[in-house]
C-alpha positions in Angstrom: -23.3 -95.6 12.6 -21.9 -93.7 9.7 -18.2 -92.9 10.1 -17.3 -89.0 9.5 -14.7 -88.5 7.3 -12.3 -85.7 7.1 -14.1 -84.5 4.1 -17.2 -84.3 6.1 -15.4 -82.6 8.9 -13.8 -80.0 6.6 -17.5 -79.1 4.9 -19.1 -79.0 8.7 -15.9 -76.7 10.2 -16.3 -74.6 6.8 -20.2 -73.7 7.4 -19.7 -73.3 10.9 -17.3 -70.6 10.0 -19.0 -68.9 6.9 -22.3 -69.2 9.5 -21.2 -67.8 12.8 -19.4 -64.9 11.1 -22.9 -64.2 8.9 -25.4 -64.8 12.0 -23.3 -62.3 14.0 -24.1 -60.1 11.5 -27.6 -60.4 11.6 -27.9 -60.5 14.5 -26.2 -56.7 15.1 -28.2 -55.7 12.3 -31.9 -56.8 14.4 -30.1 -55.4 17.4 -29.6 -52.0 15.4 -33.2 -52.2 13.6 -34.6 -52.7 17.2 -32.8 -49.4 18.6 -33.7 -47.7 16.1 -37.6 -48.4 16.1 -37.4 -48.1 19.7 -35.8 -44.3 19.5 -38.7 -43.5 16.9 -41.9 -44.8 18.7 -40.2 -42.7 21.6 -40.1 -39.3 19.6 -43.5 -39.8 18.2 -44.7 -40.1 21.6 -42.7 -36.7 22.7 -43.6 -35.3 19.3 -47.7 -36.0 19.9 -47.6 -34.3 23.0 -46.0 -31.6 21.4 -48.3 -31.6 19.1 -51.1 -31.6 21.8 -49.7 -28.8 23.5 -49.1 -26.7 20.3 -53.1 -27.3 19.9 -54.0 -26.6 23.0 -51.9 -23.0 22.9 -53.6 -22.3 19.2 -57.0 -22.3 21.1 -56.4 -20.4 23.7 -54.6 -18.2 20.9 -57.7 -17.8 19.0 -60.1 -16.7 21.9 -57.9 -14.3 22.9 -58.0 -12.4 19.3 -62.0 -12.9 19.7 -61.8 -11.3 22.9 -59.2 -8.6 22.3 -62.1 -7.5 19.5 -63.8 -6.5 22.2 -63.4 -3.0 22.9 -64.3 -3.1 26.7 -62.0 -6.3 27.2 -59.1 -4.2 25.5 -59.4 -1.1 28.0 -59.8 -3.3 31.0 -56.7 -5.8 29.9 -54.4 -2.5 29.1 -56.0 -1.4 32.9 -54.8 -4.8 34.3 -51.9 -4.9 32.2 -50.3 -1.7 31.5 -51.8 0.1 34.6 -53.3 3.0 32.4 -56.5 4.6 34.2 -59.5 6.4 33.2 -59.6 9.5 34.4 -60.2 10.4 38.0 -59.3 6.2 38.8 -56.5 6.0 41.3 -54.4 2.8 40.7 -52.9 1.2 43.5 -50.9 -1.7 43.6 -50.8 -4.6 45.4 -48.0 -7.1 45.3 
């Protein structure tokens, strides 16, 4: 067996310090890229269905300007609506 000498010891004590120090480092950093990648995937997800819902409203959106080109659509949703009548209707109200 080799004998350690205090040299030895000194260059082993001297990494150990330089590599503790710069693997705590890392090892906040990964810890930090890791939250942070987390965070995102979760907003994309949030964002998509945002984005589904957004879609979903544009459709129903756009058949409602088809339909409101309708003429007899427009009188009956302002009848539905607005409660305006055509003359001699009676409008009653039920709750």
């Amino acid at each position: 067996m080799k004998k350690v000498t205090k040299k030895d010891r000194r260059r082993i004590t001297l990494l150990i310090i330089i590599f503790i120090p710069l693997l705590t480092i890392f090892m906040s950093n990964m810890f930090s890229y890791w939250s942070q990648i987390y965070n995102n995937i979760k907003e994309k997800k949030e964002l998509e269905l945002l984005y589904r819902e957004i879609l979903e409203e544009e459709e129903t959106l756009k058949s409602e300007i088809v339909k409101l080109q309708d003429d007899e659509y427009v009188a009956r949703y302002a009848r539905e609506k607005y409660l305006y009548s055509k003359d001699g209707e009676i409008i009653i109200k039920i709750k």
